[in-house]
ZAMARGU-4260 file (C-alpha; in steps of 0.2 Angstrom, whole numbers, plus 5000, padded with zeros to 4 digits):
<rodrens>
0) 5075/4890/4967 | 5059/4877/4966 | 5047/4870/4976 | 5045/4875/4994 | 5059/4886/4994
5) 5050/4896/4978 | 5034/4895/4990 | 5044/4904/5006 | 5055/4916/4996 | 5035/4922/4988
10) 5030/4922/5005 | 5043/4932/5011 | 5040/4945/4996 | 5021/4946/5001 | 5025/4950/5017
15) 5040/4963/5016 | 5023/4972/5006 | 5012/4973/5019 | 5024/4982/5030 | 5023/4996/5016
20) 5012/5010/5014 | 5009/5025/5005 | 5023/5034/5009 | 5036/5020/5003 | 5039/5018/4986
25) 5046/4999/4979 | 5048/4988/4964 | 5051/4970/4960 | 5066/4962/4951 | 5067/4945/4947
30) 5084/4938/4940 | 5089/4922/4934 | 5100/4923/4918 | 5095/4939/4916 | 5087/4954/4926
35) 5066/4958/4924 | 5054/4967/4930 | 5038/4959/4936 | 5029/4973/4930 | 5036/4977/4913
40) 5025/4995/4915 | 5036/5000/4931 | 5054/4996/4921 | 5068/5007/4930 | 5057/5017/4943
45) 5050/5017/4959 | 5031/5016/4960 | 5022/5021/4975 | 5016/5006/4988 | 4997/5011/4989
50) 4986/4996/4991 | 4981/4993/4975 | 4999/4993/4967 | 5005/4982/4982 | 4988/4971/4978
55) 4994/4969/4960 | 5015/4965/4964 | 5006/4950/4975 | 4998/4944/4962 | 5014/4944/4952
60) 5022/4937/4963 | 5010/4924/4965 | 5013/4920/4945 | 5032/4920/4945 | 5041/4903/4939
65) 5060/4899/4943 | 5071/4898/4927 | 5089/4895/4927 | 5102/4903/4939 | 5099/4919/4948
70) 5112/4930/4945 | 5115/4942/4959 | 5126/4955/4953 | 5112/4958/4938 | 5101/4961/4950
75) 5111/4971/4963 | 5116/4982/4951 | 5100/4986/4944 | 5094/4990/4959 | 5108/5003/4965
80) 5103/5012/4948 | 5085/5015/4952 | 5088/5018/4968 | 5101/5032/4965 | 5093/5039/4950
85) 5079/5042/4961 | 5090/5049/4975 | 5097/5062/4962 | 5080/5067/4958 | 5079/5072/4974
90) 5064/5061/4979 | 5066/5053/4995 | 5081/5061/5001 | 5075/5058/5018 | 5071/5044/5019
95) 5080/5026/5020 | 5083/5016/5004 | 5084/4999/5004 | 5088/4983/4995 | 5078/4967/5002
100) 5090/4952/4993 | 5081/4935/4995 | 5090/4919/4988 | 5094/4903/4990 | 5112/4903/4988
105) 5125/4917/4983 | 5142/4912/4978 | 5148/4928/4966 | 5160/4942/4970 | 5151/4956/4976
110) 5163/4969/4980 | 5165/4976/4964 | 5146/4982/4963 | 5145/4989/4981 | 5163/4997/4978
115) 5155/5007/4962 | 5137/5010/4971 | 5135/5012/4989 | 5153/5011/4996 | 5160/5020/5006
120) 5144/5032/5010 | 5131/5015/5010 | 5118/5026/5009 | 5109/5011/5004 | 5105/4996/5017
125) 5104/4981/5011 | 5094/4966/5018 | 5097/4947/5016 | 5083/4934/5016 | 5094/4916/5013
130) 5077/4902/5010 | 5081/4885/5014 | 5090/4876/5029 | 5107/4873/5014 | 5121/4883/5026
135) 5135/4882/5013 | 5130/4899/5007 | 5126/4909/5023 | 5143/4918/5027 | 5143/4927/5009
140) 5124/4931/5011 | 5128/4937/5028 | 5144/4947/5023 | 5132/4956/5010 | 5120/4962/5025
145) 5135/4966/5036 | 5145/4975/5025 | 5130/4987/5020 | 5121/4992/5034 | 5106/4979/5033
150) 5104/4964/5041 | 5105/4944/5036 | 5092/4930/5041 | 5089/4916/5037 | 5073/4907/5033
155) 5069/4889/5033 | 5050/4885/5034 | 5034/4896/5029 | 5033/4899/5049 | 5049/4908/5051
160) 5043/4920/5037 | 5033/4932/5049 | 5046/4934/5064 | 5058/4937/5053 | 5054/4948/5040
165) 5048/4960/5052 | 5068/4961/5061 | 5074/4975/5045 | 5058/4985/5054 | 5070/4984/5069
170) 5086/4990/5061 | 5078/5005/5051 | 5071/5013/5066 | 5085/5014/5076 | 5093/5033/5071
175) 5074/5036/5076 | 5076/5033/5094 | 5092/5039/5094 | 5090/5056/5086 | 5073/5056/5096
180) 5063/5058/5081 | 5045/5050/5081 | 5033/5054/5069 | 5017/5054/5070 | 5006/5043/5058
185) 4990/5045/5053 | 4983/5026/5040 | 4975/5030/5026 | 4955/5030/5025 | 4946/5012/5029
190) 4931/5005/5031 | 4928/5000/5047 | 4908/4995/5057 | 4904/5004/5072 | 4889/4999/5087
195) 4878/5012/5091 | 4868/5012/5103 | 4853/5005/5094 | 4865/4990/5092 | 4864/4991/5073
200) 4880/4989/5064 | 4886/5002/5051 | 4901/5004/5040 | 4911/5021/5043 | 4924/5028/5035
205) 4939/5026/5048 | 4958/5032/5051 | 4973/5026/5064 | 4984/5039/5073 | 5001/5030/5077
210) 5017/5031/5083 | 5032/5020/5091 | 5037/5017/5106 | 5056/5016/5111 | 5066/5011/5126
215) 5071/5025/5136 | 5084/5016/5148 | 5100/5022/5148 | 5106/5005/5145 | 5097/5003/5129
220) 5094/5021/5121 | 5111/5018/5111 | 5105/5000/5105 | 5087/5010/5095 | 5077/4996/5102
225) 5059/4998/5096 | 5046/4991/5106 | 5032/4995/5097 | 5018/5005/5092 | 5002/5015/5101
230) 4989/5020/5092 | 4971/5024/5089 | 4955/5023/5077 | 4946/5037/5074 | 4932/5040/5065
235) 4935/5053/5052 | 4917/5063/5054 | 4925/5067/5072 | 4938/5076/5066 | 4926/5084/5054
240) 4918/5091/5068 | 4934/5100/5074 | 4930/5113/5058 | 4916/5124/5067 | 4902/5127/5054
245) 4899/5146/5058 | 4918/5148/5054 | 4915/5140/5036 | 4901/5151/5031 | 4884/5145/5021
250) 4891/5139/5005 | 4907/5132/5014 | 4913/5115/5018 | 4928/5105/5027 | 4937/5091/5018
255) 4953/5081/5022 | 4966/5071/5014 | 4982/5063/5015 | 5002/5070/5012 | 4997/5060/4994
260) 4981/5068/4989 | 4970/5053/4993 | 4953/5060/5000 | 4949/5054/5019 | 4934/5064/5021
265) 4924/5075/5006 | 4903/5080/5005 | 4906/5072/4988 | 4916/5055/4991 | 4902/5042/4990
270) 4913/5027/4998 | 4898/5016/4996 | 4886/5008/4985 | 4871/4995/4989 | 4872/4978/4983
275) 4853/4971/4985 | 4851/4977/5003 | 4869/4979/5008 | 4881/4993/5009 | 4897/4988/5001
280) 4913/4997/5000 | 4917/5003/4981 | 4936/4998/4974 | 4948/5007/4977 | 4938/5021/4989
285) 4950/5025/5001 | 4961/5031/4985 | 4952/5044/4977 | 4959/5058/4972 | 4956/5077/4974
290) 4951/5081/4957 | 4941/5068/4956 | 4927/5077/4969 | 4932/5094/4966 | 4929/5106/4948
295) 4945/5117/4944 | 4942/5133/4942 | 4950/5136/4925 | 4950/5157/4930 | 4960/5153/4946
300) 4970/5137/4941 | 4985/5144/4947 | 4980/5145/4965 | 4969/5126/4964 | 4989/5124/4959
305) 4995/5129/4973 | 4984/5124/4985 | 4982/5108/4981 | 5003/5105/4981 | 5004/5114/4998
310) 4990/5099/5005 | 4998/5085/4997 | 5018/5092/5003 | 5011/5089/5021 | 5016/5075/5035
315) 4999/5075/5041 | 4982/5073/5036 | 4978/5092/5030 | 4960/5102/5033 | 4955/5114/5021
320) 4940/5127/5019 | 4931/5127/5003 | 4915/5133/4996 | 4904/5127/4985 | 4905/5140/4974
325) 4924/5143/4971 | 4932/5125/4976 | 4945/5137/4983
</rodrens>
């Protein structure tokens, strides 16, 4: 793969990222005579797809060079490995797993891999990605797709990436709607500037309630068809404000943070820093951890144990009473 298909099939990559977020958990392979990882550090596991590890798989990306011939079977059988090792684990068990295949051509015998790993349960989907306007190879990439629950597309120009990356979006939520199981998403933390009335524009820490929308017609409930999503931004000192201060007592305080331990909202998170006479945000802000704003009490480490797992187990953004004295 070279040239302009190389450019797409990045492309594509890039944006299959950004429709992850911290609760996904991916890895890059890139074959050609033999099978690597971009990222020699995550060989043979999953890494959480937090910003700053999707921001560093892009640039990776961005540094990969086409050598010989792709092999898929290498590479699909990799793939099943980590993917059931980290089903066995028992992380993610929930959740989909998927394989997103992107190639220019695929002309191997396949059944032999998907007969050993993921038939005849297929409890991973797998998703083709065909760069180039060459059709000699479409039926075998498609019968990949259909054969293990995904979906096949194929993409010819660096326009056709967007539409239809976003279809495997499509084809995951579908048990949703049929099992009538929406969640509710609350983003990560973000900067964001608000207008107040003096008209002054000021950064504010910032988080985005969502969740999709399905079709409800009879006709369609079957199909899963997503339509889309509703949300909306809320700043996070507001729902501060929902943690009355005479229930918190003098040395007390509210704090939030995410299912992963990243802090939304802490009297100790300092987000920003001044450049000259500019606020600016600080790297990586919006993925502080707890420990790094709150002391351990080394007397009571068992329950900062056990409060700290039971915050970072849950779906939803989690408030906690503390006090300054005991960080309990």
């Amino acid at each position: 793969m070279k040239g302009l298909r190389m450019t797409i099939a990045k492309h594509t990559i890039v944006t299959i990222l950004d429709t992850l977020g911290e609760n996904d958990f991916v890895n890059i392979i890139a074959y050609n005579d033999y099978v690597h990882f971009i990222e020699p550090c995550f060989k043979g596991i999953l890494v959480q797809a937090d910003r700053d590890n999707r921001e560093h798989f892009k640039q990776l990306v961005d540094e990969l060079q086409a050598k010989g011939v792709g092999t898929v079977n290498k590479a699909l059988t990799e793939s099943f490995k980590i993917l059931r090792e980290f089903r066995d684990a028992g992380q993610g068990g929930l959740c989909n797993q998927a394989i997103m295949l992107i190639t220019d051509g695929a002309v191997e015998d396949y059944e032999a891999v998907f007969e050993k790993y993921n038939w005849p349960d297929r409890k991973v989907r797998v998703f083709t990605y065909l760069i180039g306007r060459e059709v000699t190879f479409a039926p075998n990439v498609k019968w990949i797709a259909c054969n293990n629950k995904g979906y096949y597309t194929q993409i010819s120009t660096l326009a056709d990436v967007q539409e239809n990356v976003m279809e495997y979006l499509h084809v995951l939520s579908r048990p949703m709607v049929i099992n009538h199981d929406h969640d509710i998403i609350w983003t990560e933390a973000y900067m964001d500037s608000a207008l107040f009335a003096s008209q002054a524009q000021s950064l504010l820490l910032m988080t985005t309630v969502a969740m999709p929308v399905f079709s409800k017609k009879n006709e369609t409930r079957s199909h899963g068809i997503l339509l889309g999503v509703v949300g909306s931004d809320v700043p996070l000192r507001e729902l501060l404000k929902l943690a009355p201060r005479y229930k918190l007592g003098v040395h007390g305080y509210a704090f939030l943070n995410t299912n992963n331990g990243y802090i939304l909202s802490h009297p100790d998170l300092r987000p920003l820093y001044k450049e000259g006479k500019k606020l600016k945000p600080k790297p990586n802000y919006n993925s502080v951890d707890l420990s790094e704003v709150e002391w351990e009490d080394q007397d009571e480490i068992s329950i900062w144990d056990i409060s700290l797992k039971k915050m970072v187990f849950q779906k939803t953004p989690y408030c906690m009473r503390g006090t300054s004295e005991n960080n309990s």
